[in-house]
PyMOL Python script that loads the backbone (N, CA, C, O; Angstrom):
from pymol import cmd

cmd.read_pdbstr("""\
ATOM      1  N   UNK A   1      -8.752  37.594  51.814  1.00  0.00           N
ATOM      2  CA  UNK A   1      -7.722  36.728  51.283  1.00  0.00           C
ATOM      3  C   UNK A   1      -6.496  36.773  52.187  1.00  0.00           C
ATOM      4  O   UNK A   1      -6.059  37.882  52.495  1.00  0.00           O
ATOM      5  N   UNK A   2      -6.000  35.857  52.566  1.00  0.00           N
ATOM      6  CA  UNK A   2      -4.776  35.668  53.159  1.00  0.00           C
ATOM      7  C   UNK A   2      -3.722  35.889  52.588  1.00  0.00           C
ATOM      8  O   UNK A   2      -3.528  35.158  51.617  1.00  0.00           O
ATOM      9  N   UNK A   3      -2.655  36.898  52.890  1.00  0.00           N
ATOM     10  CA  UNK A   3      -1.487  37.203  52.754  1.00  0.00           C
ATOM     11  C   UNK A   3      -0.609  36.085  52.881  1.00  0.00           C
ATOM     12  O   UNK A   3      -0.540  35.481  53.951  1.00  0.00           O
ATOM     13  N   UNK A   4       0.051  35.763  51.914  1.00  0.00           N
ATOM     14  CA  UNK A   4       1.399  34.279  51.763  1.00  0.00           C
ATOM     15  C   UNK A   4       2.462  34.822  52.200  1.00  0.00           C
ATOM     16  O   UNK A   4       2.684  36.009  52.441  1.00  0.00           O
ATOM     17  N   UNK A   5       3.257  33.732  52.317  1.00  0.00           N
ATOM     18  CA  UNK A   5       4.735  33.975  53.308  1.00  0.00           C
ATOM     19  C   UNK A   5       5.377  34.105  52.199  1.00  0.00           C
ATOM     20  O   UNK A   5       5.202  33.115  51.488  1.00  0.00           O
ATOM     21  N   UNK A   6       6.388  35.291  51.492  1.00  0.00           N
ATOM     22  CA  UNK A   6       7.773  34.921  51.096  1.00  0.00           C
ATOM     23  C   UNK A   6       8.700  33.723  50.933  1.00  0.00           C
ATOM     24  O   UNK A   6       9.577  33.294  51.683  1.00  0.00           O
ATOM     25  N   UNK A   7       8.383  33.416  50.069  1.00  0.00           N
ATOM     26  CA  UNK A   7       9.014  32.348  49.756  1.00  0.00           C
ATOM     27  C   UNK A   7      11.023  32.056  49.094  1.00  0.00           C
ATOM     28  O   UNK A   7      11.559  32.125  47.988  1.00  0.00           O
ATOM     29  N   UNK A   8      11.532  31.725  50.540  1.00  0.00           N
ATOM     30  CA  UNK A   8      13.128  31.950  50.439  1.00  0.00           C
ATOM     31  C   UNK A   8      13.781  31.348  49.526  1.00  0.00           C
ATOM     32  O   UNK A   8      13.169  30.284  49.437  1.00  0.00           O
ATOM     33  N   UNK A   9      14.625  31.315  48.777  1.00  0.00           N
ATOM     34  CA  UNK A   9      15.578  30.496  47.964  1.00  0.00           C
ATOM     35  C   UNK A   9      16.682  30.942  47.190  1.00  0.00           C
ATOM     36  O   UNK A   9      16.798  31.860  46.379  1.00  0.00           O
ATOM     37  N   UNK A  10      17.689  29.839  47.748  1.00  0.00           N
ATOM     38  CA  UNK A  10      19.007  30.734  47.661  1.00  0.00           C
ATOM     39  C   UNK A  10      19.884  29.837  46.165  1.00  0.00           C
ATOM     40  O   UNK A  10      20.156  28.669  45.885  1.00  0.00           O
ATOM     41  N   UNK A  11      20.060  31.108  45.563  1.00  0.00           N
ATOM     42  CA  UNK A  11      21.067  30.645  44.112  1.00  0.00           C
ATOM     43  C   UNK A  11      22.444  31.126  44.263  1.00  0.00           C
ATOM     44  O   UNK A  11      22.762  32.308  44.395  1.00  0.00           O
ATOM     45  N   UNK A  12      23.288  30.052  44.232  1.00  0.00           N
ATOM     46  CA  UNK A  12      24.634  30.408  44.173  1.00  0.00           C
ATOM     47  C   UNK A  12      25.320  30.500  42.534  1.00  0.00           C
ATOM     48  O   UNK A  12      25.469  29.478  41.865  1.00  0.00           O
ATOM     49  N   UNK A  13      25.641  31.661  42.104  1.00  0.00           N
ATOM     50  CA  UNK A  13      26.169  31.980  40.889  1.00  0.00           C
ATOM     51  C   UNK A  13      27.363  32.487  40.865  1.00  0.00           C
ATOM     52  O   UNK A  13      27.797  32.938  41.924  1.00  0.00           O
ATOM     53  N   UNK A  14      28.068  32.533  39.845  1.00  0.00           N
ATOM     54  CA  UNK A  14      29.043  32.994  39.302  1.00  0.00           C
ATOM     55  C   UNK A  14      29.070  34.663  38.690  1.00  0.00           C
ATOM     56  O   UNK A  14      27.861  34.897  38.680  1.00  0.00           O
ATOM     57  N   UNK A  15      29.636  35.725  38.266  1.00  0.00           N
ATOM     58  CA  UNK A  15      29.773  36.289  37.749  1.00  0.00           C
ATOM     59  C   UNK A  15      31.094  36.419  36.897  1.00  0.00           C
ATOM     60  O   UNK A  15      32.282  36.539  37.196  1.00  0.00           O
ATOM     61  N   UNK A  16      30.297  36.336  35.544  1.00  0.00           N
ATOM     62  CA  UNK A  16      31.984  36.805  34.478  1.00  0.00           C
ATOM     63  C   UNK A  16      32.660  38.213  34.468  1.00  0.00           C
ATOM     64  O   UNK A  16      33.688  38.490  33.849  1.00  0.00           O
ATOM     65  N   UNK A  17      31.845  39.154  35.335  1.00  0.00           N
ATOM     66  CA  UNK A  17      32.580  40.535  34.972  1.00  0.00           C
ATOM     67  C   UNK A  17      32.933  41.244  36.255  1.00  0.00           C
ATOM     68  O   UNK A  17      33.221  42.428  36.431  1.00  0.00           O
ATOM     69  N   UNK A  18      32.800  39.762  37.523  1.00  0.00           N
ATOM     70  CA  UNK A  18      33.466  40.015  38.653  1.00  0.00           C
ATOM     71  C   UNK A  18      34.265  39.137  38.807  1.00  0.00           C
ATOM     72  O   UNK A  18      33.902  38.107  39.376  1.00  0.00           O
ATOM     73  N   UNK A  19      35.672  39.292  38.319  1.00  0.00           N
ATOM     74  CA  UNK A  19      36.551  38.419  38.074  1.00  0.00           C
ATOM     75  C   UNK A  19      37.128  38.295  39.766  1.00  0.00           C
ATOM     76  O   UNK A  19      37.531  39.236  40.450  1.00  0.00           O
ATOM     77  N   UNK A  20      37.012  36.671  40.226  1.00  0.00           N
ATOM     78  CA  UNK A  20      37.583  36.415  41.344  1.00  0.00           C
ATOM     79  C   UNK A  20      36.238  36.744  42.288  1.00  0.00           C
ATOM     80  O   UNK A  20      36.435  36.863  43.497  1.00  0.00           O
ATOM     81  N   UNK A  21      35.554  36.820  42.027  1.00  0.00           N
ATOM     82  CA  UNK A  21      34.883  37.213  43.684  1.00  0.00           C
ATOM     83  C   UNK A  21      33.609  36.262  42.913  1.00  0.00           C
ATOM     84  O   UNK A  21      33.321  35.956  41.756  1.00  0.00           O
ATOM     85  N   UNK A  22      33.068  36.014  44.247  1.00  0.00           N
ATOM     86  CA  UNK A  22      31.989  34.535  44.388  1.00  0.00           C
ATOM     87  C   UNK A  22      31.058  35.616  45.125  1.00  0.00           C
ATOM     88  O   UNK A  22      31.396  36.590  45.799  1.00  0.00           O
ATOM     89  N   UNK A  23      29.823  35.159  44.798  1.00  0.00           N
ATOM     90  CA  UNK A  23      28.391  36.135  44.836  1.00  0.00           C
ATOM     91  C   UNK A  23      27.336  35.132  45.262  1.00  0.00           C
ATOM     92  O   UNK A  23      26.991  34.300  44.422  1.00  0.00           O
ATOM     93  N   UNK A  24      26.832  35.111  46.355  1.00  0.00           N
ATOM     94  CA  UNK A  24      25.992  34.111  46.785  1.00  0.00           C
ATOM     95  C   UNK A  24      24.600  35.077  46.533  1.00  0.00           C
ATOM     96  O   UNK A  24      24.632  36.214  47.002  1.00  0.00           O
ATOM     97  N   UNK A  25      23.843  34.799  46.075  1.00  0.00           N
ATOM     98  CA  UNK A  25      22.229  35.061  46.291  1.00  0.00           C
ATOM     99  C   UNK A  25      21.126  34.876  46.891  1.00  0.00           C
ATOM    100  O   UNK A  25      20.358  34.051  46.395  1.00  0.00           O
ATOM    101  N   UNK A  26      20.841  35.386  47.779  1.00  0.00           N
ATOM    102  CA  UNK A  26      19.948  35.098  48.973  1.00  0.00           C
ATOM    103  C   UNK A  26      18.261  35.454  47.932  1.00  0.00           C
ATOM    104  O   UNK A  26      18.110  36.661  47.741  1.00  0.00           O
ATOM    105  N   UNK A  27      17.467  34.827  47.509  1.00  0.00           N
ATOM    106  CA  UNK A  27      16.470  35.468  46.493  1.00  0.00           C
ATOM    107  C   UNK A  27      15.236  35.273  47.445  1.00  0.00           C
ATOM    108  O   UNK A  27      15.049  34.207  48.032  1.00  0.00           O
ATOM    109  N   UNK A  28      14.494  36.241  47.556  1.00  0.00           N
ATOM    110  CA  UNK A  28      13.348  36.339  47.745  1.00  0.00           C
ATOM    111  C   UNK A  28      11.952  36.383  47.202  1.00  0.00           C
ATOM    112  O   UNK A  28      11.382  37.455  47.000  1.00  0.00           O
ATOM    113  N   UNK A  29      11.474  35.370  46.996  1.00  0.00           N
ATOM    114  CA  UNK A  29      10.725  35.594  45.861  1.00  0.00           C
ATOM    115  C   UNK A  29       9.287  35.718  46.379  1.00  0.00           C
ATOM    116  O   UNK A  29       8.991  35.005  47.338  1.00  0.00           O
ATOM    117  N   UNK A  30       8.117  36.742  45.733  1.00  0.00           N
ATOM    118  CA  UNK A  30       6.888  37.140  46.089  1.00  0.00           C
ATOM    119  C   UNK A  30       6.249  36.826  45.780  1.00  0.00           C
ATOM    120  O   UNK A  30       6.441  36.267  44.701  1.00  0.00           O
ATOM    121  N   UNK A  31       4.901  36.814  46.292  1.00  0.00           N
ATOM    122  CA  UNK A  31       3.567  36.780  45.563  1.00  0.00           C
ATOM    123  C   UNK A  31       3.626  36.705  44.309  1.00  0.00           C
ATOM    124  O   UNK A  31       4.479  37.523  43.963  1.00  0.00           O
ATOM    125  N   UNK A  32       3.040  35.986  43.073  1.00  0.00           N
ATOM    126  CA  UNK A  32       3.072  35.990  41.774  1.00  0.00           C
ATOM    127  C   UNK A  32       4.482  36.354  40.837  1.00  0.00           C
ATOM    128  O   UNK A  32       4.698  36.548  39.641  1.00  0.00           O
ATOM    129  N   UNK A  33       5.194  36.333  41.922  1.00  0.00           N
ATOM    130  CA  UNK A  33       6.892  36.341  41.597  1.00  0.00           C
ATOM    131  C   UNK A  33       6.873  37.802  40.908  1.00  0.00           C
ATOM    132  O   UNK A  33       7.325  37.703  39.767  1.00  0.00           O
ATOM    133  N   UNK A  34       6.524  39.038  41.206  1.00  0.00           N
ATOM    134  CA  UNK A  34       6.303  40.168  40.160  1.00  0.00           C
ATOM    135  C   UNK A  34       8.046  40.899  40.731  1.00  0.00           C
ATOM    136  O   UNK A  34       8.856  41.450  39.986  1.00  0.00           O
ATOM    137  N   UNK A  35       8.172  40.702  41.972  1.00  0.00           N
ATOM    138  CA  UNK A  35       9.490  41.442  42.148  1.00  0.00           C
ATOM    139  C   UNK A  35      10.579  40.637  43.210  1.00  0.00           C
ATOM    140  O   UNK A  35      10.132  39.769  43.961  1.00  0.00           O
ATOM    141  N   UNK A  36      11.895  40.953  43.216  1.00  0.00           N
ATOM    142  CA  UNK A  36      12.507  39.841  44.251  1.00  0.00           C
ATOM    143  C   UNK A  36      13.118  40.538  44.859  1.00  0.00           C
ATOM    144  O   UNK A  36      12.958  41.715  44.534  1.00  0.00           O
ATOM    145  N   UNK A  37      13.732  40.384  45.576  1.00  0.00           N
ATOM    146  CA  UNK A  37      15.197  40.987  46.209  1.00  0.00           C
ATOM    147  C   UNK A  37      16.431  40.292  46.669  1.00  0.00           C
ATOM    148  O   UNK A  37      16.198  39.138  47.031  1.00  0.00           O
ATOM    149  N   UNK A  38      17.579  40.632  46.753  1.00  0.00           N
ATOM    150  CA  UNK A  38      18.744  40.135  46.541  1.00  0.00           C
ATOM    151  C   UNK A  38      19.379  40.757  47.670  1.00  0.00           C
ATOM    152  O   UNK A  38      19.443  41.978  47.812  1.00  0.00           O
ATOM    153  N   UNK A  39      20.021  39.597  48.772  1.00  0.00           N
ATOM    154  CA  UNK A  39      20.837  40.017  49.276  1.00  0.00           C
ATOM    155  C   UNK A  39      22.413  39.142  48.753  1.00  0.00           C
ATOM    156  O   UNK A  39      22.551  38.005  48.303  1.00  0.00           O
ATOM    157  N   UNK A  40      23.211  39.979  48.976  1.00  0.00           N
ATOM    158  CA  UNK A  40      24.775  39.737  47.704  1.00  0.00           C
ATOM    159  C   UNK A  40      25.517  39.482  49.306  1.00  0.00           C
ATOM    160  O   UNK A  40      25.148  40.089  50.312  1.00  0.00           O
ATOM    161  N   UNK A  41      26.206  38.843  49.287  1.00  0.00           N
ATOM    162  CA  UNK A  41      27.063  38.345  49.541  1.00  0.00           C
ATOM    163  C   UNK A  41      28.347  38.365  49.447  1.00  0.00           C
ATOM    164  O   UNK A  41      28.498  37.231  48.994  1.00  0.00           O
ATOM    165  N   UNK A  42      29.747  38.932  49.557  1.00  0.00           N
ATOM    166  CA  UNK A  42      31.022  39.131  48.634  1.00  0.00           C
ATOM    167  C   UNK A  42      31.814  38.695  49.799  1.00  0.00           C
ATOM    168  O   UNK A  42      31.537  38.576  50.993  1.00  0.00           O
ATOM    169  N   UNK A  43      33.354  38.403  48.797  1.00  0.00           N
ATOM    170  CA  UNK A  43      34.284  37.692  49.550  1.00  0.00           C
ATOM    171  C   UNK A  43      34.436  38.753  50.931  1.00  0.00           C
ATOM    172  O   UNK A  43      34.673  38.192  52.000  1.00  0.00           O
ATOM    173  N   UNK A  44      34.329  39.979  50.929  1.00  0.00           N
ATOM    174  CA  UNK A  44      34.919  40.949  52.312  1.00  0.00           C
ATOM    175  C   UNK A  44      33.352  41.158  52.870  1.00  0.00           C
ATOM    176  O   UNK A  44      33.017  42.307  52.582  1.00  0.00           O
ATOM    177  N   UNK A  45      32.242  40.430  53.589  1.00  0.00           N
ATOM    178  CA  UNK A  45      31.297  40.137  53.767  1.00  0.00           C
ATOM    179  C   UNK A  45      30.149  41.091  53.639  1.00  0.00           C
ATOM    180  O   UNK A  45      29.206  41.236  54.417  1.00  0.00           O
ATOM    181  N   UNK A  46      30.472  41.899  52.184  1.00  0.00           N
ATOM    182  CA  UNK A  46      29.505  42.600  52.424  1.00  0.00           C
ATOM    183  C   UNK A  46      28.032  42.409  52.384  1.00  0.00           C
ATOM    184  O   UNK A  46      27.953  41.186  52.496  1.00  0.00           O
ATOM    185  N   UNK A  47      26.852  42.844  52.298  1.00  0.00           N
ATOM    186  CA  UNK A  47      25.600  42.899  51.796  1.00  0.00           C
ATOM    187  C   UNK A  47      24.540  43.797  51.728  1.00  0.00           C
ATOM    188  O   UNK A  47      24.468  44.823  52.405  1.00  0.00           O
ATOM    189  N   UNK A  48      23.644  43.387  50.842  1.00  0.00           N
ATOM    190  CA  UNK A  48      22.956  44.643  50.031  1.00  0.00           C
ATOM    191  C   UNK A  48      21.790  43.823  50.072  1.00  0.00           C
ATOM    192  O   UNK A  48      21.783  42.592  50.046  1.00  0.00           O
ATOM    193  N   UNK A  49      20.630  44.717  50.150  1.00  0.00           N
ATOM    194  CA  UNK A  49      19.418  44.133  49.908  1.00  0.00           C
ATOM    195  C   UNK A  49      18.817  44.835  48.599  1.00  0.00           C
ATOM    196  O   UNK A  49      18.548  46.001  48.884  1.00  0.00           O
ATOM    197  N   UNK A  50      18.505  44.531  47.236  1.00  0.00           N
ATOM    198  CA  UNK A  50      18.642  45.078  45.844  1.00  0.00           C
ATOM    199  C   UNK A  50      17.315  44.443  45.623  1.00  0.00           C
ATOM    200  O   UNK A  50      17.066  43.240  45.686  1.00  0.00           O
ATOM    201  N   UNK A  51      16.324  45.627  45.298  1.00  0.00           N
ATOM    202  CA  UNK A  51      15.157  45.154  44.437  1.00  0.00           C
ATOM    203  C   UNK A  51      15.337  44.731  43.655  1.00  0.00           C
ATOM    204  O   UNK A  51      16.485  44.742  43.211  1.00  0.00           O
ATOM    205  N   UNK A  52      14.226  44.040  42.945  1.00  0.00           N
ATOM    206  CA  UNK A  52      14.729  43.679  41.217  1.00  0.00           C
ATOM    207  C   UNK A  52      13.039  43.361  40.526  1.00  0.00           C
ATOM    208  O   UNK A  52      12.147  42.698  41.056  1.00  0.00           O
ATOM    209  N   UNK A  53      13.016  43.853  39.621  1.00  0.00           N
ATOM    210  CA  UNK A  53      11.806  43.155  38.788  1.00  0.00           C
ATOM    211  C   UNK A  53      12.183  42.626  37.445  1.00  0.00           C
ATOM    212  O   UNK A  53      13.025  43.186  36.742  1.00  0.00           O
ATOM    213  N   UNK A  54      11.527  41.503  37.087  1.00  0.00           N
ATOM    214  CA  UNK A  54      12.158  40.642  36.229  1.00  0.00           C
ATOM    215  C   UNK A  54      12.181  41.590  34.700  1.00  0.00           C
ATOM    216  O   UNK A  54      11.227  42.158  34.168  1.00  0.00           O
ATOM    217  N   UNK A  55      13.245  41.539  34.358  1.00  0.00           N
ATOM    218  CA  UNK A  55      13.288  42.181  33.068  1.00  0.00           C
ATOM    219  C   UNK A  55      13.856  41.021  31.941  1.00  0.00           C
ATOM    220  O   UNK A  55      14.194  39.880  32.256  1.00  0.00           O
ATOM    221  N   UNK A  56      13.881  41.577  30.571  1.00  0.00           N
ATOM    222  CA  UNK A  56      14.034  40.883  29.249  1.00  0.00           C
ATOM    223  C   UNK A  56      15.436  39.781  29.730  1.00  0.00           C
ATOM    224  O   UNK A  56      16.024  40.143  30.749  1.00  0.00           O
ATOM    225  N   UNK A  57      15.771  38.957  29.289  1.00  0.00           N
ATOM    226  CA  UNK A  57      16.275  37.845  29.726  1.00  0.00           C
ATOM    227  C   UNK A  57      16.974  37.939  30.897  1.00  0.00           C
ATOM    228  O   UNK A  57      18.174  38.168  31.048  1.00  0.00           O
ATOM    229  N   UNK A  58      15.937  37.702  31.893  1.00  0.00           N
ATOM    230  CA  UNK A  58      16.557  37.536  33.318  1.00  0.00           C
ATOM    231  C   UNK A  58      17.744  38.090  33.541  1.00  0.00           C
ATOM    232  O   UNK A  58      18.557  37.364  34.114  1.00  0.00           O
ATOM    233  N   UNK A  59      18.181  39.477  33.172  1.00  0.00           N
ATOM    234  CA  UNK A  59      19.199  40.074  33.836  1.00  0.00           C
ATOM    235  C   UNK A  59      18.797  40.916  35.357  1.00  0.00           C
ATOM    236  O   UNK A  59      17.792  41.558  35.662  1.00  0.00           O
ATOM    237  N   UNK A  60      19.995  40.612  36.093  1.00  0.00           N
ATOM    238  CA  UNK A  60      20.351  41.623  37.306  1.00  0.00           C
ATOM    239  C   UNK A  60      21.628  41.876  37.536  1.00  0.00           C
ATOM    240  O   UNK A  60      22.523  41.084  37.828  1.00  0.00           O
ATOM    241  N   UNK A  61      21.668  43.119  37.379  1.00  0.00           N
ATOM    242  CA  UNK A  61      22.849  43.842  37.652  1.00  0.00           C
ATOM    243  C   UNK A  61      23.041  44.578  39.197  1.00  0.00           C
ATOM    244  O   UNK A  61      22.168  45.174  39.828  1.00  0.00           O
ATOM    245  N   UNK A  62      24.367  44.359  39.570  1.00  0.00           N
ATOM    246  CA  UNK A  62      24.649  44.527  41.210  1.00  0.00           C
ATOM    247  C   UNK A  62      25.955  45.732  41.112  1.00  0.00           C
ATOM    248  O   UNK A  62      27.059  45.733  40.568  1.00  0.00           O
ATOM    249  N   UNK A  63      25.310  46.564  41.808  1.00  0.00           N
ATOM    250  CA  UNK A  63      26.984  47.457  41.978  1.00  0.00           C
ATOM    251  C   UNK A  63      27.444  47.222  43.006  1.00  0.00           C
ATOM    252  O   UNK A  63      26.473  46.753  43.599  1.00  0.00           O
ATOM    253  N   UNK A  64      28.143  47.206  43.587  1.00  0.00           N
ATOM    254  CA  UNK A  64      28.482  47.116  45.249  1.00  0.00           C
ATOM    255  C   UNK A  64      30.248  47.449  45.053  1.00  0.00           C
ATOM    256  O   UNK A  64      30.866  47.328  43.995  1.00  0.00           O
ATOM    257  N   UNK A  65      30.830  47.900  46.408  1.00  0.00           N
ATOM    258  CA  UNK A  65      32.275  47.752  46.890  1.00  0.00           C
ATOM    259  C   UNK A  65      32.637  47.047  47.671  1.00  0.00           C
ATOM    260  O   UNK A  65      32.175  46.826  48.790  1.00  0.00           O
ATOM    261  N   UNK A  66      33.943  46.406  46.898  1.00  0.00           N
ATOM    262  CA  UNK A  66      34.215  45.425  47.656  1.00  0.00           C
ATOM    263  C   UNK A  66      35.566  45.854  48.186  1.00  0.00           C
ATOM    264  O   UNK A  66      36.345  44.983  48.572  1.00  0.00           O
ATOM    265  N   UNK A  67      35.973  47.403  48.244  1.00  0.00           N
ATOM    266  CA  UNK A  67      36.704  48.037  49.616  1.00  0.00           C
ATOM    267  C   UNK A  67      36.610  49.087  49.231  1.00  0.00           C
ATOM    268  O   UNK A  67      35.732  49.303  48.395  1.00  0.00           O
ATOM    269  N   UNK A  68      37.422  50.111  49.653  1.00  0.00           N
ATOM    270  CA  UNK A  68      36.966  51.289  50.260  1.00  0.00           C
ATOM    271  C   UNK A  68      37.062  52.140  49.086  1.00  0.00           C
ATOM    272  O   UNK A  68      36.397  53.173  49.002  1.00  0.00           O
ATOM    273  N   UNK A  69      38.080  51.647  47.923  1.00  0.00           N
ATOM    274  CA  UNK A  69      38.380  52.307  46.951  1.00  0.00           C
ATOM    275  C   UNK A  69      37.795  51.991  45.302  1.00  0.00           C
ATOM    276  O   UNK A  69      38.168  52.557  44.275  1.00  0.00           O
ATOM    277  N   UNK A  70      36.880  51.021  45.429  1.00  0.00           N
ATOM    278  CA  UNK A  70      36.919  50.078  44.207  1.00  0.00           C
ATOM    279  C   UNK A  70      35.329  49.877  43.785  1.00  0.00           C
ATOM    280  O   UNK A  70      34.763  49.034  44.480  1.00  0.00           O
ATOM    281  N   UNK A  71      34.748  50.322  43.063  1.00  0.00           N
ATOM    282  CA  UNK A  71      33.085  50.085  42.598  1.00  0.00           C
ATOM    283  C   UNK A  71      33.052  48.780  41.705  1.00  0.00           C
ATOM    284  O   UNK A  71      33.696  48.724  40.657  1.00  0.00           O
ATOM    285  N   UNK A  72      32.302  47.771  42.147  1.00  0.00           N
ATOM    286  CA  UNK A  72      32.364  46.683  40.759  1.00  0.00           C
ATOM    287  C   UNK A  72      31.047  46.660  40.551  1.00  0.00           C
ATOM    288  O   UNK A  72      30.257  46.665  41.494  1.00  0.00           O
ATOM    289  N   UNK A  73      30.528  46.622  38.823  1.00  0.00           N
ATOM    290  CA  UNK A  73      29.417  46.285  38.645  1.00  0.00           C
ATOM    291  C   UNK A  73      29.511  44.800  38.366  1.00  0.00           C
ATOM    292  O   UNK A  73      30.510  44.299  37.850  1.00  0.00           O
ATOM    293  N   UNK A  74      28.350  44.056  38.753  1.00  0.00           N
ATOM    294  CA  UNK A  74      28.060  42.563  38.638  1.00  0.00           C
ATOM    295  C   UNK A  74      26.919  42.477  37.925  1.00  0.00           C
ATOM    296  O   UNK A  74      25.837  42.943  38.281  1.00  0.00           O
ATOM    297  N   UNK A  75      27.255  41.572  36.386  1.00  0.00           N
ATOM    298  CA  UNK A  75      25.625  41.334  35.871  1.00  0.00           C
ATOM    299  C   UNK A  75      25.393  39.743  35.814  1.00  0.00           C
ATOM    300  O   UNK A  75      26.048  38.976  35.108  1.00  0.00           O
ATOM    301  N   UNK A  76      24.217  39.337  36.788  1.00  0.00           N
ATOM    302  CA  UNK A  76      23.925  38.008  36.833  1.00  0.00           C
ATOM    303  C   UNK A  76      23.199  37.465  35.293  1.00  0.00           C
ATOM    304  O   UNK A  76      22.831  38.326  34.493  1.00  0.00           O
ATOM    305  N   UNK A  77      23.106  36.627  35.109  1.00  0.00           N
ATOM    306  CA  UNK A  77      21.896  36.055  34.066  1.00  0.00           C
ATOM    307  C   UNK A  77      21.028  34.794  35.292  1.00  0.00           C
ATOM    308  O   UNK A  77      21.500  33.851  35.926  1.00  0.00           O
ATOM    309  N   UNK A  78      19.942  35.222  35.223  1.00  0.00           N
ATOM    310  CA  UNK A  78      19.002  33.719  36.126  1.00  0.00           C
ATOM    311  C   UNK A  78      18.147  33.072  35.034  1.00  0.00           C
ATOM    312  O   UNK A  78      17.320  33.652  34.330  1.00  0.00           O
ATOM    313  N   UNK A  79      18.482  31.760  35.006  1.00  0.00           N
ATOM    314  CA  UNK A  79      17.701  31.029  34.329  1.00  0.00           C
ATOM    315  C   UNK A  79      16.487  30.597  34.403  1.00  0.00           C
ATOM    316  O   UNK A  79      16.423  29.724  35.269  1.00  0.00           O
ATOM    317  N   UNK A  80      14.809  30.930  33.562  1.00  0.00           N
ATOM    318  CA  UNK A  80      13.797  30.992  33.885  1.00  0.00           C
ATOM    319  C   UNK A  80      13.708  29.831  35.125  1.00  0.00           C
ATOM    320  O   UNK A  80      13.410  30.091  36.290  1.00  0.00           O
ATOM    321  N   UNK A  81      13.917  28.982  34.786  1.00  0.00           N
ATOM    322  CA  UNK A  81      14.104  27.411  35.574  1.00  0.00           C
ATOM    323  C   UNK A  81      13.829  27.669  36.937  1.00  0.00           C
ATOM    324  O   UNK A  81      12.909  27.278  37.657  1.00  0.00           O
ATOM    325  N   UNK A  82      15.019  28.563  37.204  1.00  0.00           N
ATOM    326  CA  UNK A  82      15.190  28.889  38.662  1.00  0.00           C
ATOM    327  C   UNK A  82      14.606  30.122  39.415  1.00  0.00           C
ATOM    328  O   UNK A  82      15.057  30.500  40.496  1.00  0.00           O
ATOM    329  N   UNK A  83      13.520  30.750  38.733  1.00  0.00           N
ATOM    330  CA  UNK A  83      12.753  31.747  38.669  1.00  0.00           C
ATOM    331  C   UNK A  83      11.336  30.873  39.448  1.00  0.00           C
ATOM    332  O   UNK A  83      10.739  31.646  40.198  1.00  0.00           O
ATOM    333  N   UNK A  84      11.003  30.119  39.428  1.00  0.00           N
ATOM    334  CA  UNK A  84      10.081  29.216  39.103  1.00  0.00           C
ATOM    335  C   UNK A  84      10.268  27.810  41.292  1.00  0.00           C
ATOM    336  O   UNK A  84      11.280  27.255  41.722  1.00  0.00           O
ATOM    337  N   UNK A  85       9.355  27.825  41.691  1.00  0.00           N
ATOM    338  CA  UNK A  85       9.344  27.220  42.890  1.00  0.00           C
ATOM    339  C   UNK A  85       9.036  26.343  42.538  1.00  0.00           C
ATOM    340  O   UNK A  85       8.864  25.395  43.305  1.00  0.00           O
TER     341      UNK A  85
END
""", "prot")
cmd.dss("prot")
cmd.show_as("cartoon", "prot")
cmd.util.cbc("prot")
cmd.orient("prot")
């Protein structure tokens, strides 16, 4: 059986409990969609590459710093919709 290509697609969202900062989503989505990964994006350019397997209503939660002093957690909601190629 032939191994499939990764299939790229990028969701741009919002977060309500990262007040002010814009979170781009780079999503990677797999084979039978069982797991994705996330590269984050933040206003001071950081990025993270974040497993994820789909859990009870499409939550993903992101910790990251966005400087030297400051931890923010980020919880996305993805809508099945966009789960879906």
């Amino acid at each position: 059986m032939a191994q499939l290509s990764d299939v790229y697609r990028a969701i741009d969202m919002y977060s309500d409990d990262c007040k002010e900062n814009y979170e781009k989503l780079i999503v990677i989505f797999h084979v039978v969609m069982i797991s994705a990964q996330y590269k984050v994006f933040g206003n001071h350019e950081h990025n993270e590459t974040i497993p994820w397997s789909k859990k009870i209503n499409n939550t993903l939660e992101i910790n990251y710093n966005n400087n030297e002093s400051s931890n923010i957690k980020c919880t996305f909601k993805l809508k099945e919709e966009e789960l879906h190629i």
